[in-house]
C-alpha positions, 0 to 999 in steps of 0.5 A, a space after each residue: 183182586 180180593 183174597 181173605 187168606 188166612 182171615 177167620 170169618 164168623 158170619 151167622 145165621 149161615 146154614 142157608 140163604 143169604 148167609 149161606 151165599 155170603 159165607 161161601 163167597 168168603 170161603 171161596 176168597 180163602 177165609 176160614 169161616 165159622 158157620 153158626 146157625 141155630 140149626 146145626 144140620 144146615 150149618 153142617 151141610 154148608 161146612 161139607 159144600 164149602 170143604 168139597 169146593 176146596 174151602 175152609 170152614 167150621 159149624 158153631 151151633 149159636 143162637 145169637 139172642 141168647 148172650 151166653 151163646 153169642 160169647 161163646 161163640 165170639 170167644 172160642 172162635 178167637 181162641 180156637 184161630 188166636 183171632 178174629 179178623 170178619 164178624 157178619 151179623 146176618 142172622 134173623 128172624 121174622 114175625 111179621 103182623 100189622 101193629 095192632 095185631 103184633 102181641 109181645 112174643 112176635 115183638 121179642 123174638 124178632 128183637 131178640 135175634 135181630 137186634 139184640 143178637 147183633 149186640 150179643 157178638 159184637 160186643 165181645 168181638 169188639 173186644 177182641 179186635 180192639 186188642 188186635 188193633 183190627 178188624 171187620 164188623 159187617 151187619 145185615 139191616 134191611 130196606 125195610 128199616 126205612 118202615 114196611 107195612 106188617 113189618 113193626 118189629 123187622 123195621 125197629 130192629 133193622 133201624 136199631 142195627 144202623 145205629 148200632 153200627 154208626 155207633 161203633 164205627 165213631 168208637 172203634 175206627 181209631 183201632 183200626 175197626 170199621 163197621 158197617 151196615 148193608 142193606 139187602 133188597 129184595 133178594 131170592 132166598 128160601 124166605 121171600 120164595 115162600 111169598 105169594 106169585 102177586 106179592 113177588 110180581 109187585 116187589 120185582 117191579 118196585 126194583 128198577 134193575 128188573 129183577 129180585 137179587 142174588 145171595 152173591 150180589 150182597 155176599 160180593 159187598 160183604 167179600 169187599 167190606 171184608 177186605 183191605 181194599 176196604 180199610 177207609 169205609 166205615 159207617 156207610 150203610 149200603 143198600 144192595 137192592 138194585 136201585 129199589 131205595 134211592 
């Protein structure tokens, strides 16, 4: 059985959807976890349902594209604890438009958070699990890394993100760091609600399990990434998807 009592967990983009699933799974397994979200209300109201639930959790307003931001948060959290035992890098953004379509800004913004934002937390986490001589780094990439019609900038960054983490996995395994990717289908969160009845319809029946997925089904990989049951997995980038990519 899994049990993450007494590990601090930072797991971004939190305050609803997936990370939200995903950091109320871990509260639920006895983490303390640090909700960051560039939106502070949300974030906030994540804390009070995971508190009420007998949890235990903390807001952090960070936006994770901005490298000052991602420090602090990384920093003061290990400060605030004296460790950093679970860094989930989910948040994202997106600004989907065909190639020929797509200008700078649309390119940056979902690089920023995306890719960027992934490297602005893991570099200080790295630093400090490398000092404590463990740790957990689960990062959020996509199916869509593989390439998706309108999506340049989401498949360049959720790439980026797998060869990232295949990178510090080789650098930090050695100190007792694993890292790792996930590869989330096409999951029901608030975002792939807003789609059309048509686009749904289609993308429900490119899965072969019937269904679209769950915020738990990914937070339930995260839960075991996360744990000890798990400390000679690393590197593995895993699709979480219901056979959608096989």
């Amino acid at each position: 059985m899994i049990n993450l009592k007494g590990k601090v967990a930072i797991v971004t983009g939190a305050a609803q959807g997936l990370g939200k699933g995903i950091a109320e799974k871990l509260a639920n397994l006895e983490a303390h976890v640090v909700v960051s979200d560039v939106n502070q209300e949300g974030a906030e109201i994540t804390v009070s349902e995971i508190i009420e639930k007998g949890g235990s959790a903390e807001a952090f307003l960070c936006n994770v594209a901005n490298e000052e931001e991602a420090k602090n948060l990384v920093e003061k959290t290990a400060e605030k604890h004296g460790k950093l035992d679970i860094l989930v890098n989910n948040a994202g953004i997106n600004r989907d438009a065909m190639l020929h379509k797509m200008n700078h800004a649309q390119w940056d913004a979902v690089i920023g958070v995306n890719l960027t934002g992934v490297f602005n937390t893991m570099h200080p986490a790295s630093n400090i699990m490398r000092k404590q001589e463990s740790g957990r780094i689960i990062n959020i990439s996509s199916a869509s890394w593989l390439g998706n019609i309108g999506q340049a900038n989401y498949a360049a960054a959720k790439a980026g993100v797998v060869g990232i983490t295949k990178t510090a996995a080789r650098e930090l395994g050695r100190k007792n760091i694993t890292v790792n990717a996930i590869c989330p289908g096409f999951i029901d969160t608030d975002m792939t609600r807003g789609v059309p009845e048509k686009v749904w319809d289609l993308m429900v029946s490119k899965i072969p399990m019937g269904r679209a997925g769950k915020p738990e089904d990914v937070a339930n990989c995260i839960a075991f990434l996360s744990s000890d049951q798990a400390s000679y997995i690393n590197g593995e980038v895993i699709n979480v998807g219901g056979g959608m990519v096989l």
